[in-house]
N, C-alpha and C positions, 0 to 999 in steps of 0.2 A: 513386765514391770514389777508383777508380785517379787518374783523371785532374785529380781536387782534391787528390792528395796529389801528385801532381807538382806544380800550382800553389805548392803549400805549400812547396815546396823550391825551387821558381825563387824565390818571395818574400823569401829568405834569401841570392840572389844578389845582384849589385852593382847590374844592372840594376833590381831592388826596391827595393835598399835606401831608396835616399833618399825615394823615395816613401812606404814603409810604417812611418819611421821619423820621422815626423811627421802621421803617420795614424790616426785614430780609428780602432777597433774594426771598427765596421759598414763605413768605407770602403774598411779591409783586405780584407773579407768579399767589399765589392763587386768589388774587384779579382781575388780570387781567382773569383768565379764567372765573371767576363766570361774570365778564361783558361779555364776547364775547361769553357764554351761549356755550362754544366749551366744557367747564366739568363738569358737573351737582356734585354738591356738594350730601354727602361727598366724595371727590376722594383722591387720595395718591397722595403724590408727595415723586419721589425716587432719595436718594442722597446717593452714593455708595452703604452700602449692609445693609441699615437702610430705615424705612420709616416712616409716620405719618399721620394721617388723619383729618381730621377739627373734632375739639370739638363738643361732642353730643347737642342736640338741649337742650334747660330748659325743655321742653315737655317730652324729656326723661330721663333728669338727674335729677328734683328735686324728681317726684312723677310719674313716670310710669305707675302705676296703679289707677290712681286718675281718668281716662275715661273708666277703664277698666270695663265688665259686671260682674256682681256677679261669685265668684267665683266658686259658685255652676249648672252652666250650663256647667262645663268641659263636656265631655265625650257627650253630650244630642245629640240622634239621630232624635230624632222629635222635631221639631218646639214649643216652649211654652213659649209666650213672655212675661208670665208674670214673669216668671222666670229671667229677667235679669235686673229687680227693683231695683234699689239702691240709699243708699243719701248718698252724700257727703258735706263737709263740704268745703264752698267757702268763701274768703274775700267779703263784701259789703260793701258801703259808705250808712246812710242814707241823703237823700237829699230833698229836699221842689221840688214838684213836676214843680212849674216854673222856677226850677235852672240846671232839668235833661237835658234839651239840651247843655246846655253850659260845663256842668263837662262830658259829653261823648266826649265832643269836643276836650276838654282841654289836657284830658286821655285817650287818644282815645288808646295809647302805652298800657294802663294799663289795659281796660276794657277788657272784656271777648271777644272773637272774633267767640266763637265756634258755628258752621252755627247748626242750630234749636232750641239752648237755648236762650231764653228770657237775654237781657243781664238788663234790668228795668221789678220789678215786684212789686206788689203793698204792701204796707205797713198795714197788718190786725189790726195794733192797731192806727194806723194812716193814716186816708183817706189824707191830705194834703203833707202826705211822699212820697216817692220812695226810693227802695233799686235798686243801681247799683249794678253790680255785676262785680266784678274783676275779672282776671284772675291769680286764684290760680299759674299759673308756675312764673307770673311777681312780686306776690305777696307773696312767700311763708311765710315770717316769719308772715304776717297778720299784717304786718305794711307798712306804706307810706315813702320812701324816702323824705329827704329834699327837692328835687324839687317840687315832686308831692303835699307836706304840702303846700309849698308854693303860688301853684295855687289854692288849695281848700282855703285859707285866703284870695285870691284876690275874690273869688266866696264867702264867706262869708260862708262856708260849714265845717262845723266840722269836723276834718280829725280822728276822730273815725274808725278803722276798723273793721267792726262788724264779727262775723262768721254765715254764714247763710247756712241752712241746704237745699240744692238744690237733686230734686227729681229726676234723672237719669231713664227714659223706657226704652225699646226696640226702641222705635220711636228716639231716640237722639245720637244711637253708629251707626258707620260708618258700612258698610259689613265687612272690613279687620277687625275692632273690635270685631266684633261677632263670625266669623269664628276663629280669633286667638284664642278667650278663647273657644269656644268649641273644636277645633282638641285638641290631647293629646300635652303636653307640647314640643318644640321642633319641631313639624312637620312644613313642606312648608305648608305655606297658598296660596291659587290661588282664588282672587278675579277675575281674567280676567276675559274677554270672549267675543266671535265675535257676534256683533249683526245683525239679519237680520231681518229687519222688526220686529215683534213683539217676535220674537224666543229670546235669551240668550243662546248660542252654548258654551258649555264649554268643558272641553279636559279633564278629571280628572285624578289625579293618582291613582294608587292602593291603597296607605293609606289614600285616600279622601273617598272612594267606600262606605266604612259604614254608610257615614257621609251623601253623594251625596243628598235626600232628601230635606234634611233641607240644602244644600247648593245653591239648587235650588229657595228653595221661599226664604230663606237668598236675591239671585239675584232679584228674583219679586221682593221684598218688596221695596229694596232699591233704582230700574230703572223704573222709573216712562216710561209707556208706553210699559215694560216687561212683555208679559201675560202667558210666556212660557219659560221652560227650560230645554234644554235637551243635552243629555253628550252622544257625541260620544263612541262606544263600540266596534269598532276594526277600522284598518288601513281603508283606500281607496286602495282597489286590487280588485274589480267587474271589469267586462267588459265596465261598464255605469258607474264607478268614481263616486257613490254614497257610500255611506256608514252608514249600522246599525248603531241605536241611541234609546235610552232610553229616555223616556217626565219624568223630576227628577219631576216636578211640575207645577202647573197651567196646562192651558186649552191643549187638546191636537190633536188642532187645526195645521197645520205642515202649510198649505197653505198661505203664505202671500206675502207681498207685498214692494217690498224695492226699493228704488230711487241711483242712481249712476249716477255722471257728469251728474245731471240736467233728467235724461233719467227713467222714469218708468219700472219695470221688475215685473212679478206676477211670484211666482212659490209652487213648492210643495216641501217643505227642505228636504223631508222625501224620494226624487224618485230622485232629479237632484243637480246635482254640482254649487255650487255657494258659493263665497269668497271674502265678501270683502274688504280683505284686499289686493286685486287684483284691487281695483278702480282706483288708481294714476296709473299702468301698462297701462289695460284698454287706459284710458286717452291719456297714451302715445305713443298707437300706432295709434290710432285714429286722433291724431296730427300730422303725418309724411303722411297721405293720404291727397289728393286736391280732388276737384267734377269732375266726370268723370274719375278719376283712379277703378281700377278691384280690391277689393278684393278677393280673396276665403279664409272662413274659414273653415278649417280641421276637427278642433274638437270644434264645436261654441256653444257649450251649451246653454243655453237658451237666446245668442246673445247677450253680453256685448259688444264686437268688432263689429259684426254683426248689428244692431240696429242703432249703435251713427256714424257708417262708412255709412249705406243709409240715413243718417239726413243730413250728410255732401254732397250727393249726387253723390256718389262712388253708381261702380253697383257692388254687392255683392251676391255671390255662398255663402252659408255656409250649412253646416254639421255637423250632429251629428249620432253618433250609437243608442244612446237610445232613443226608441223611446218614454219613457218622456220628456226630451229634447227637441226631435222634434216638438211635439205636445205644450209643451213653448215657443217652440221658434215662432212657427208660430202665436200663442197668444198672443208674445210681440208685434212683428211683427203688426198685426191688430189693438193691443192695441197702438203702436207708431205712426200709421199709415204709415208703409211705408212696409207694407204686397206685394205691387207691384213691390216694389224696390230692393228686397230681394229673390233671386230661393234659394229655401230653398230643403235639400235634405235627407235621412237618409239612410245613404252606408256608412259602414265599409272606414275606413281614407283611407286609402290605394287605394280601387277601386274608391274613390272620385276623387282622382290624376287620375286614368290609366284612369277615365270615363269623366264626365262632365269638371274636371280642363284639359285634355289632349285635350278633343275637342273645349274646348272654344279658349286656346293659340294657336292652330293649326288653326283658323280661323281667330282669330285678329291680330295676331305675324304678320302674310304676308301684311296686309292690311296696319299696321302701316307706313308713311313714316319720313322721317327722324327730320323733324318740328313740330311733332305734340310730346305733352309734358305725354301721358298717362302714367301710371305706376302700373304694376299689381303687387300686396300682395299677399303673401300666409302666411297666419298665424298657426301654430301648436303647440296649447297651450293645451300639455297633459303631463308636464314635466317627466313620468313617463318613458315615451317610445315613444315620437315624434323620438326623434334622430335618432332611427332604423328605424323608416318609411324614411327618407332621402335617402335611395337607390332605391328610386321611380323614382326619375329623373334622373337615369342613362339612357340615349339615350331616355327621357320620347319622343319627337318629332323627327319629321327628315326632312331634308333639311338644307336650310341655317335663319340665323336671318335677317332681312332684318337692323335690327339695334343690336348691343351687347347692346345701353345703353336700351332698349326695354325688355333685359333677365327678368323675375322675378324678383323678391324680396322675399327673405324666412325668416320670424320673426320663429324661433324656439327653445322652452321652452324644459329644462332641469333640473333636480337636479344633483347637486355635494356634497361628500365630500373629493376630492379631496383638498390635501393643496393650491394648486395653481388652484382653480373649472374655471378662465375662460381657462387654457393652455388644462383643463382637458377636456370640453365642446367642445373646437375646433377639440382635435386629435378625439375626440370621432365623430364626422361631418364630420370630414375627410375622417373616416373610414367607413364611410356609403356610404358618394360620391364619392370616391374611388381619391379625388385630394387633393390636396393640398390650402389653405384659407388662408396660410400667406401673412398679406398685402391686402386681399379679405374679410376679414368679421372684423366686431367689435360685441363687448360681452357687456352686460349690466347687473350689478347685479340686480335682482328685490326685493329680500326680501331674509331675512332668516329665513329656515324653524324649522330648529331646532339646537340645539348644532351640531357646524363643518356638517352642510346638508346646503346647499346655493341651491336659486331658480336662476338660472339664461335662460337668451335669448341670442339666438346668429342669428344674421341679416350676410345676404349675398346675394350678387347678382347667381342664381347658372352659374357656368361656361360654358362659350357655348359649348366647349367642352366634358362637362356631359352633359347636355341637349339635345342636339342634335345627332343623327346620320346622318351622313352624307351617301347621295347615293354615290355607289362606281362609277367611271370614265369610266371604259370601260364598257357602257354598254351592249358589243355585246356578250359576255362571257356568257353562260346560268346562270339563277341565282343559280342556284346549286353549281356553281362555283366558286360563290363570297360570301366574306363574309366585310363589310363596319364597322368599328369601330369608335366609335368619337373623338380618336385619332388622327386621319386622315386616310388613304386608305393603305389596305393591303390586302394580296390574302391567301386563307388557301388552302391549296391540300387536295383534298377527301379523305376520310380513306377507301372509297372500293378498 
């Protein structure tokens, strides 16, 4: 809203004026959203049961296929770059080679802008020439408007537009280029891909699958510091959250080395979990701890929370089951230096809680006094199936809190496709901790995972209530006799 009502006041400058002042409604609308960068163009705008979208770009309306690769690399399952050779035919000006800075200058609108081609190249029949080179979309009929006439006479330059015959490689088409003309006509192209360190992680479809090869060094060629690529080949459902992968191309080297929030990580892509498009998360929980607060992490894979939370000088429990993982994690650890700051552990998430998380808060919980500002994290970033680990801290301690603001703190990751994923997320939490969180937790989308699948976290303090069992009141009663709920105090009759 801030940055639309600023648009809204630039619209009322001079530089608006003339525009908006012979502008329909909806193309005001348009304008002001391409400023406030709130609708990335082309969008619709809908007015009752009609709608329209912004006019196609010159790029795709005069000549479409004027960058396009030979059309004879349809279909091509192996890599062959000489195959995608072509010449096309471009407007140029010639020009005296002391007058080429000033006519790029001039037409800087008109000249070529396309990143790798030469937009001045040398004139073979005349060393004191230069041919500019236009940009055939601004220039289609191979003539110069009266403006642009007008500045080559102030430059004293013949407004001649030559047609000069430009030599198209493999080296000058974009990836999306090369892929569009190779898949069969119609199909999704998928140039993405998650980079880690020197890998290229791609996701393919099934009608990519023939092709995967040549779409792998397609990926080298084009990502300068890409020595590697390789295409996932089923879900993440192991024990250890890894997942088979096929190397499409280049070296198949899996071992590397990726940076996040400033923080070094070495791993092996091929044995441990790592995402990141998980970095800004990360970050974000790492923000919310001060020095001398408790993390524990649950499921700490090769220590992304782990790592940047002992830099911050938080004392930090983490946990992994896999024992690639573990063996990373303690490598980052050495590798970050703070190998000391970090009890690193490898126990199933679950006995992590009942063991080491249960004996640490049962020793510092009591010690805590009411002034002192510590804050212990529990993080359980395995969105697949944390939530069901949550009926851990059902009466996880027993006694009293010496403080409630003292309780935990529990970050816990989740997938939804639930229409409403954070109402979904909470009842689902609820139903683990057996209470109630309305008014007790807030929900953070983190990403989307895929069509209608949301990643989301859900932060709460857990309830002293759940957490604690309380010793029951009369102690004189044999313990056979009692039974203590953290509910509060209640007596059950024996069944013998």
């Amino acid at each position: 809203l801030w940055r639309l009502g600023n648009a809204a006041r630039l619209l009322k400058t001079n530089h608006f004026k003339t525009a908006a002042s012979n502008t329909s409604f909806p193309a005001v609308w348009m304008l002001l959203a391409q400023y406030s960068g709130r609708l990335p163009g082309p969008f619709v705008i809908v007015k009752k049961t009609t709608f329209s979208t912004m006019p196609e770009t010159m790029e795709d309306k005069s000549n479409p296929g004027l960058y396009s690769p030979h059309p004879r690399v349809r279909g091509m399952t192996v890599l062959n770059r000489e195959a995608f050779k072509r010449t096309v035919v471009v407007p140029a000006l010639k020009v005296k080679k002391e007058t080429v800075n000033s006519v790029l200058k001039s037409l800087k609108q008109s000249v070529l802008q396309r990143p790798g081609l030469k937009r001045v190249v040398e004139d073979p029949e005349d060393e004191d020439s230069r041919f500019v080179i236009l940009d055939p979309h601004k220039i289609p009929e191979f003539s110069l408007g009266e403006s642009e006439q007008q500045v080559l006479k102030q430059l004293s330059v013949h407004p001649e537009v030559f047609k000069y015959n430009l030599e198209l490689t493999y080296e000058n088409f974009r990836s999306e280029e090369i892929l569009r003309a190779v898949l069969p006509e119609g199909q999704e192209v998928t140039s993405g891909f998650s980079r880690v360190g020197h890998i290229a992680h791609l996701n393919l479809r099934d009608h990519q699958l023939p092709y995967r090869h040549l779409i792998g060094q397609v990926i080298i060629d084009k990502n300068p510091g890409i020595t590697c690529a390789v295409n996932k080949t089923n879900i993440i459902d192991s024990t250890y959250r890894n997942f088979e992968m096929e190397v499409l191309a280049g070296e198949s080297n899996l071992v590397t080395k990726v940076k996040e929030n400033n923080i070094a990580y070495e791993l092996d892509f091929s044995k441990v979990y790592w995402n990141p498009r998980l970095s800004t998360e990360h970050g974000r929980i790492v923000g919310l701890l001060k020095p001398g607060d408790v993390l524990f992490d649950v499921f700490a894979g090769i220590g992304p929370f782990a790592i940047p939370a002992a830099k911050r000088k938080c004392h930090v429990f983490a946990n992994d089951l896999n024992p690639e993982s573990y063996n990373w994690l303690l490598h980052n650890c050495r590798l970050n230096k703070v190998d000391t700051k970090v009890k690193v552990f490898n126990m199933d998430g679950r006995d992590f809680l009942q063991g080491p998380v249960r004996e640490e808060l049962s020793k510092e919980l009591p010690l805590l006094r009411e002034e002192q500002k510590t804050a212990f994290h529990i993080v359980m970033n395995l969105p697949a199936l944390a939530v069901e680990f949550l009926d851990v801290f059902r009466h996880l301690l027993v006694g009293e809190p010496c403080s409630a603001a003292a309780v935990p703190t529990v970050h816990c990751y989740g997938f939804s496709k639930h229409e409403d994923p954070a109402k979904d997320i909470q009842e689902r939490a609820e139903a683990s901790l057996g209470t109630s969180l309305d008014g007790r937790c807030s929900t953070y989308l983190v990403r989307n995972v895929a069509p209608n699948k949301e990643m989301l976290c859900i932060s709460f303090q857990i309830p002293v209530d759940v957490l604690y069992k309380r010793p029951c009141p009369d102690e004189a009663k044999p313990a056979s006799k009692r039974l203590c709920t953290g509910q509060g105090f209640s007596e059950e009759k024996l069944l013998s």
